[in-house]
C-alpha positions as MATLAB code, in Angstrom:
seq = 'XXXXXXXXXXXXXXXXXXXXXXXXXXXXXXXXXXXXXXXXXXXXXXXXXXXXXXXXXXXXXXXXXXXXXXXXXXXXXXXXXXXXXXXXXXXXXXXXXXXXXXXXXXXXXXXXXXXXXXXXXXXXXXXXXXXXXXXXXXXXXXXXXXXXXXXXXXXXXXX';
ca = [
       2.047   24.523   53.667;
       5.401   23.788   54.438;
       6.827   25.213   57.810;
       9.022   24.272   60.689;
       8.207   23.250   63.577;
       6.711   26.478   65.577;
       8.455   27.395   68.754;
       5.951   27.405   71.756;
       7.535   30.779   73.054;
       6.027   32.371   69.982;
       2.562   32.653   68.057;
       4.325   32.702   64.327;
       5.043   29.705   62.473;
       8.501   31.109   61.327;
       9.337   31.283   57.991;
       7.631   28.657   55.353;
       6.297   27.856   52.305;
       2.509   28.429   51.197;
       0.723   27.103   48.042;
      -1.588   29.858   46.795;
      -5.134   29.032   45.401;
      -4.188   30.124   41.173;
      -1.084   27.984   41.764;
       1.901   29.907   43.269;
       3.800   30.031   46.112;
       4.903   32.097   48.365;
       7.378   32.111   51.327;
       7.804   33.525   54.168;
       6.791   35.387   56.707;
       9.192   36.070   59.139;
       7.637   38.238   62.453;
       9.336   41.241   62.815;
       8.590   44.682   64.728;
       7.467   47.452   62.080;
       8.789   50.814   62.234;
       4.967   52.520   61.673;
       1.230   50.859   62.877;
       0.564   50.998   59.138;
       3.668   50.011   57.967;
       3.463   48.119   54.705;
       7.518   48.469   53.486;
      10.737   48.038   55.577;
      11.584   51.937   54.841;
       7.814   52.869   56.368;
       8.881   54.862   59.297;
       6.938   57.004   61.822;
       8.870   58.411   64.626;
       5.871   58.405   67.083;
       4.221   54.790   66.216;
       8.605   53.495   66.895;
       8.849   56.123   70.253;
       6.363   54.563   71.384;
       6.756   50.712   70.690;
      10.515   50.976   72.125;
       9.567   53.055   75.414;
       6.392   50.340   76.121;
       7.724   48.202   79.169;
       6.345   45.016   78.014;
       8.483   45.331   74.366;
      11.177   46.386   76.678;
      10.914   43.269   78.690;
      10.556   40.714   75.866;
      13.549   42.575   73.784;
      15.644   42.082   76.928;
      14.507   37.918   77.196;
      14.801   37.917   73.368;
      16.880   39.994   71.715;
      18.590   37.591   69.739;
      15.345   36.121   68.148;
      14.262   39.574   67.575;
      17.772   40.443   65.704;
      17.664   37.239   63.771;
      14.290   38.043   62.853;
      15.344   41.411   61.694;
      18.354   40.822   59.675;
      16.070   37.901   57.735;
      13.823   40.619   56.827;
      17.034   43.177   55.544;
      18.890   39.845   54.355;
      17.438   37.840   51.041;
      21.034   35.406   51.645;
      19.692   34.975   55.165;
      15.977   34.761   54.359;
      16.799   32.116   51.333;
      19.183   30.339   53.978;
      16.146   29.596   56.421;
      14.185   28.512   53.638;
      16.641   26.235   52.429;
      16.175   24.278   56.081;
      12.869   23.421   54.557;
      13.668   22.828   50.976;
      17.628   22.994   50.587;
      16.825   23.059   46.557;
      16.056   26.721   46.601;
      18.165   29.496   45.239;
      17.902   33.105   45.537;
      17.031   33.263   42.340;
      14.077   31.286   42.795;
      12.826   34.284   44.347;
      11.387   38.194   44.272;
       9.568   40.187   45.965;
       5.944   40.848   47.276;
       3.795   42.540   49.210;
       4.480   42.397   53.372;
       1.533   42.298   55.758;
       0.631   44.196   59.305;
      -0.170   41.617   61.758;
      -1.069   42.935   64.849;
       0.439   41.520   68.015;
      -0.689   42.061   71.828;
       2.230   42.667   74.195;
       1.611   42.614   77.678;
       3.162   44.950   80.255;
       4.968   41.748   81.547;
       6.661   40.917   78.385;
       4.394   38.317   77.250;
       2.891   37.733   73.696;
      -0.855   37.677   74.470;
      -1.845   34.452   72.726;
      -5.790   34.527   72.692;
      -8.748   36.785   71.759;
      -9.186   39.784   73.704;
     -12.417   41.306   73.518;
     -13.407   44.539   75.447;
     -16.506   46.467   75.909;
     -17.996   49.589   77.240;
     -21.740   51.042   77.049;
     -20.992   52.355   73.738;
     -18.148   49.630   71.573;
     -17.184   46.398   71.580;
     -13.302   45.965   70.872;
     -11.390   43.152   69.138;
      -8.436   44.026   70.850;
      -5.900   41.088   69.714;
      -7.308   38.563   67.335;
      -4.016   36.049   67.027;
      -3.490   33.534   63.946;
      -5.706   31.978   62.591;
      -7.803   35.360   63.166;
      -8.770   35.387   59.137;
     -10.808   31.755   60.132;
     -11.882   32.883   62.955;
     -13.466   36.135   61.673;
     -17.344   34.913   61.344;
     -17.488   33.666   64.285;
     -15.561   36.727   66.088;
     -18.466   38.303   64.169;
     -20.896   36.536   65.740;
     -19.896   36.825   69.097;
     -19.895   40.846   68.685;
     -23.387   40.762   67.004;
     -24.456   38.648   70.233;
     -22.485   40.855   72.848;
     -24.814   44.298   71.210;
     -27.870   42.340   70.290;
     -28.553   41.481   74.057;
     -27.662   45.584   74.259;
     -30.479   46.403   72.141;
     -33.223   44.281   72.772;
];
């Protein structure tokens, strides 16, 4: 992996370089806000899912502190001469040409009411569930032993 330096107001690495297992690479991801929970495509839209992201007073209050990260963030997404510009801070040898494009991912974020990225697991539980309710990066490495901990939380349930 090749990737800048991560800014400690944020839980995303920014946008970098990743060797894949059969030999590729791919770049990116840049963090930006989809339009629809199950978003997949930058043209995925769903009125409610935005409505309610945009009215939410915590995404209000981080827009407000950073709205010009946010509209960088965006325009890197909608721009391949801006995305291929950040990745030529990395590796100034690549073109746009170099590239094409994939598959995005959903990454679910926690936003506090205060603003605030929530940078940790949050786990929840009632009588009847137990909740992952934000599992941040590196939550894919993390997974068996989120596992665990849930199979522990309803074993002592049962028994």
């Amino acid at each position: 992996m090749i990737y800048p330096v991560p800014d400690p107001k944020f839980p995303f690495l920014g946008v970098h370089f990743t060797r894949l297992v059969l030999g590729g690479i791919e770049c990116g991801p840049n963090a930006v806000l989809a339009f629809a929970r199950e978003g997949y495509t930058k043209l995925d839209i769903n009125l409610r899912d935005l409505f309610e992201s945009l009215t939410y007073p915590g995404f209000l209050r981080m827009a407000a502190t950073h709205w010009r990260t946010g509209c960088g963030e965006m325009w890197r997404s909608f721009s391949k001469a801006a995305f291929v510009r950040s990745l030529q801070r990395l590796i100034p040898e690549i073109r746009s040409e170099h590239l094409h494009s994939a598959p995005s991912g959903v990454r679910a974020q926690a936003l506090g009411r205060d603003g605030k990225l929530v940078d940790d697991f949050v786990i929840v539980e009632n009588d009847l569930v137990v909740n992952v309710l934000n599992a941040p990066s590196p939550a894919a490495t993390a997974a068996l032993n989120v596992g665990r901990l849930i199979v522990d939380k309803l074993g002592t349930r049962l028994a």
